[in-house]
Steps between C-alpha positions, in 0.01 A plus 500: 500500500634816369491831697258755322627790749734544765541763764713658748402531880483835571703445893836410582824741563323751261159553666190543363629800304431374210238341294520154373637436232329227188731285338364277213783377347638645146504344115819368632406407897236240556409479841484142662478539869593697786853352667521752798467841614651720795582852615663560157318367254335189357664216273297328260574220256480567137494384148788674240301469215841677323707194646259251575653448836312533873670800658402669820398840508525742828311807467543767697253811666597831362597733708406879299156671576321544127 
C-alpha cells in the first residue's frame, strides 16, 4: 500500500510555529511508508522511479515564516 500523502507533525524542538507541512511524493518520489519520525524530521521509504531503487527520504520542517 502506497502512501497518497504524508505529513509533518507540527511539535518537536521547533514548536508549533509552524504549520504542517504535505508531502505527496514527486514524479520521481513514490511514497511507500512511513520508517520514523522525531524532533527533526520524519524518514519515509521511497520508490526512485529515476533509479528504480528503494531509497529513504528524510524530510525536514522549514524553518522561514511565509
Amino acid at each position: 500500500m502506497h502512501l497518497s500523502e504524508a505529513q509533518l507533525p507540527s511539535d518537536g524542538p521547533f514548536g508549533d510555529a509552524g504549520p504542517i507541512v504535505s508531502f505527496h511524493g514527486t514524479e520521481r518520489f513514490e511514497l511507500v511508508r512511513m520508517v520514523g519520525r522525531g524532533g527533526m524530521g520524519v524518514v519515509y521509504e521511497a520508490i526512485d522511479r529515476e533509479r528504480n531503487l528503494r531509497v529513504a527520504l528524510k524530510l525536514l520542517p522549514s524553518l522561514t515564516a511565509d
